[in-house]
N, C-alpha and C positions, 0 to 999 in steps of 0.2 A: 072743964070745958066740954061740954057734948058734942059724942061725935058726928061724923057727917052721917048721913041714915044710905044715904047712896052708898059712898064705902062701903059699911057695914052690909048691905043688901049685897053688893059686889061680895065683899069677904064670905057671906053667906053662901053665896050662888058657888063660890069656887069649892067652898068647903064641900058644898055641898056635891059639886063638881065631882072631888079627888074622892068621895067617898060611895061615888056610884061603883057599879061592881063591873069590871071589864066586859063583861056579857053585856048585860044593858048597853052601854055606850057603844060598842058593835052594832047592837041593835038598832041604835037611835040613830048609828051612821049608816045603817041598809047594809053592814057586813054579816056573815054568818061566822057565828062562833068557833074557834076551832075545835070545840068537843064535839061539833054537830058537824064539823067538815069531817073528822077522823074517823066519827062512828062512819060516813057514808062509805070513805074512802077504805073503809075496815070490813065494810059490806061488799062493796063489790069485789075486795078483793079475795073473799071467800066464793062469791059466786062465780068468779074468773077460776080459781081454783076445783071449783066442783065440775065446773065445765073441760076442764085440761084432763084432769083425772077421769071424768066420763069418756074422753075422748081417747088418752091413751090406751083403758082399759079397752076399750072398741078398738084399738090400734093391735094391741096383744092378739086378740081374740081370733082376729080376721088375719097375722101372722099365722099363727098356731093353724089356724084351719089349713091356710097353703102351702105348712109343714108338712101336713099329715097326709093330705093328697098328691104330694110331688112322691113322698115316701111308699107310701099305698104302689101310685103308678111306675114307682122307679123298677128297672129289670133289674133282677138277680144278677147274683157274682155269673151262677151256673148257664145262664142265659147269655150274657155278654161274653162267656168264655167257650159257650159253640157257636155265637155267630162270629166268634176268631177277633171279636174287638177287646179281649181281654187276654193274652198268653199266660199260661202255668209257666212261674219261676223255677228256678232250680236252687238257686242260691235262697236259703233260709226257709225252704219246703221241708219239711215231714220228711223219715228218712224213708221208711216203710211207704208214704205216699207216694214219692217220687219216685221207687222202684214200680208201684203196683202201675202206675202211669203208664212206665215207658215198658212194662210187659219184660221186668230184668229182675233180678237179683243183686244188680252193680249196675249202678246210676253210669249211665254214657259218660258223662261228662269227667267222672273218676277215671276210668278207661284211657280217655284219650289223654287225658293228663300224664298217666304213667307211660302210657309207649311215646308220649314225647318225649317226657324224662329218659326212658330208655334208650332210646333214638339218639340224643344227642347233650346226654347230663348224668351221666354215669360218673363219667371224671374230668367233673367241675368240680373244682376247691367251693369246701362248703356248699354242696349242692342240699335244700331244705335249710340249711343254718342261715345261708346269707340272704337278707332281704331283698327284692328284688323294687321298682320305683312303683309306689302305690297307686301314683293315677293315671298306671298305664296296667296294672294290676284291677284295679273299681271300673277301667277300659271292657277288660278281658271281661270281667264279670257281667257288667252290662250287655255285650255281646251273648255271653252265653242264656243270659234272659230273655233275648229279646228277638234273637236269631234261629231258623229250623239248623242250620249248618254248621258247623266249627269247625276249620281249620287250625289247626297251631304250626302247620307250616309258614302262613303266613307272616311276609316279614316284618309284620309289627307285634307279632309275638317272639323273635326272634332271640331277648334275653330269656332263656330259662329257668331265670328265676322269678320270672314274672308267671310261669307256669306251674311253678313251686310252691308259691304264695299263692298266687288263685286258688290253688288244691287245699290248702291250709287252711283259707279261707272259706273256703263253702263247708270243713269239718267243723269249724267255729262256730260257724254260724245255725250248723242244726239246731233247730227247739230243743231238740233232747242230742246228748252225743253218741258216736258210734257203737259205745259203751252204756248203755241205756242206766238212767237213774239209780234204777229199781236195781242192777246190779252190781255199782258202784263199792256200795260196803263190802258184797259176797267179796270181790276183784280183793280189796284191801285184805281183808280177813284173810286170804288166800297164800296172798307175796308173804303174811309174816308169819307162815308157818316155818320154823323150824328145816324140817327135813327136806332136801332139796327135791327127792323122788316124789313123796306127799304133797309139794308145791306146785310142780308141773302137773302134776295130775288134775287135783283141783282147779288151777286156773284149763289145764282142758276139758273138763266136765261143765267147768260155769259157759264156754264157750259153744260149744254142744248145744246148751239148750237155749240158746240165743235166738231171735227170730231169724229165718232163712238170709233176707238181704244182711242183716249185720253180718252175721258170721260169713256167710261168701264174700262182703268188701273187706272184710278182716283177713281173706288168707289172701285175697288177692295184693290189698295194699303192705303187708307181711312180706309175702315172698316178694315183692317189687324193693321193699324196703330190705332185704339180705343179699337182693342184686348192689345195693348201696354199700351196703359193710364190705361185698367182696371186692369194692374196690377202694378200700380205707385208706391204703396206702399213697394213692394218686388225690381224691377225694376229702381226704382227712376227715370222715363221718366214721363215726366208729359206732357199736350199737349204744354205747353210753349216748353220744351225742345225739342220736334218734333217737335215744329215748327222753332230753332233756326236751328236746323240740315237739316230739310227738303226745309226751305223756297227760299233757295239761290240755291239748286240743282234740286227743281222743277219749276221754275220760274223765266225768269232776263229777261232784254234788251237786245234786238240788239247788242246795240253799248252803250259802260261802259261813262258815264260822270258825273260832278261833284256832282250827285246825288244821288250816289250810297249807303253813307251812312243813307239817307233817304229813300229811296229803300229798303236796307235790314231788316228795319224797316215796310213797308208794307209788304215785302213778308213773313216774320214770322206771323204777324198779320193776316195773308189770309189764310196761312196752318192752325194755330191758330184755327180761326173760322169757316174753313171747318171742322176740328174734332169734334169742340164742336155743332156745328148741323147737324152732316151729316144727321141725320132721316129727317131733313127738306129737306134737298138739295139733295139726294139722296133716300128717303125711305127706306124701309127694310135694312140691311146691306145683308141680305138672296138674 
């Protein structure tokens, strides 16, 4: 039986239909391809990108420039600290600086700390051993940064061991310690001589050629610290005990290595037997 020819022209037309290629038929519907929508959307979004990157680089550029001219016109430390908008610290200064400073050989601040100790901490149990409350201590210190004056009468310094601790404090915190780096080894080399006469000796010749402020706060905080042993009995500080307390804040290395607990064994032994002979190694304590 032949088929209908319409059918077949239909079957045709469809065939023909399913085997056009999606692009065409977009096209014949007035749609744009998505290969031609993604290239666009692929282009601009590089020239959106080239424009961002132009812009930030321009954004860098013109930072950096109003870096350099804030820094160019900014005042010096030296500047700001004679028109008195900046004060010289004490706490965490240079030792040798903060002498040349204050026109001394013994930093003020050391001074007043001992004749307050002496004044009314002679015999306090545990005077330098017991800690005194820290943020009435980081008090004190900010006051002496910040202030021409210091009283330690005053009665918010009233606990003395808050005067104890400040003083221990600002020896910590020198850049370099009382005991300067450089002579750190000689100091050790010295304590484990043998012969007790050859020992003293040594550690007073290392002391000798110390620069002038160290060696003058050394006999002063010295003989301040044998006003302490002489009163051990009341006090309970003996010179062993000033020398556990003292030896690690007057005295360390450079650079910490695995020697340290052997270390902190000579630097107590050193404070130690600077007390117990200071008349040798220093003379008069007068």
């Amino acid at each position: 039986m032949p088929r209908d020819k319409s059918y077949s022209a239909k079957g045709f037309g469809l065939l023909g239909f399913r085997k056009s290629s999606s692009s065409e038929l977009l096209d014949r519907c007035g749609v744009e391809s998505p290969s031609k929508e993604h290239k666009s959307d692929h282009r601009k979004s590089l020239i959106l990108k080239l424009n961002y990157s132009a812009s930030d680089s321009s954004d860098i550029k013109r930072v950096k420039s109003r870096l350099k001219k804030f820094i160019s016109r900014r005042p010096s430390m030296k500047t700001l600290q004679e028109k008195g908008l900046i004060k010289d610290q004490v706490f965490g200064c240079h030792f040798e600086t903060l002498c040349n400073r204050e026109g001394t050989t013994v930093p003020s601040f050391v001074k007043v700390c001992i004749d307050a100790v002496e004044k009314r901490g002679l015999e306090v149990d545990g005077i330098y051993r017991v800690s005194g409350n820290l943020a009435t201590i980081q008090k004190l210190r900010f006051a002496v940064d910040h202030e021409e004056k210091l009283n330690l009468d005053d009665s918010q310094w009233e606990d003395i061991h808050v005067v104890t601790g400040a003083l221990k404090m600002f020896f910590r915190e020198l850049p370099e310690p009382l005991f300067p780096y450089y002579s750190f080894e000689r100091f050790v080399d010295a304590i484990k001589i043998q012969n007790h006469k050859s020992r003293v000796q040594s550690i007073k010749n290392l002391i000798e050629k110390l620069p002038r402020p160290n060696h003058d706060t050394m006999k002063i905080l010295f003989g301040h610290l044998r006003k302490i042993v002489a009163k051990a009995s009341v006090n309970l500080m003996s010179t062993q005990s000033l020398g556990i307390v003292f030896g690690p804040t007057l005295l360390r290395p450079e650079r910490e290595t695995g020697n340290m607990p052997v270390y902190m064994v000579y630097q107590n032994q050193i404070v130690e037997l600077i007390l117990i002979e200071y008349h040798e190694i220093f003379g008069s304590e007068d």
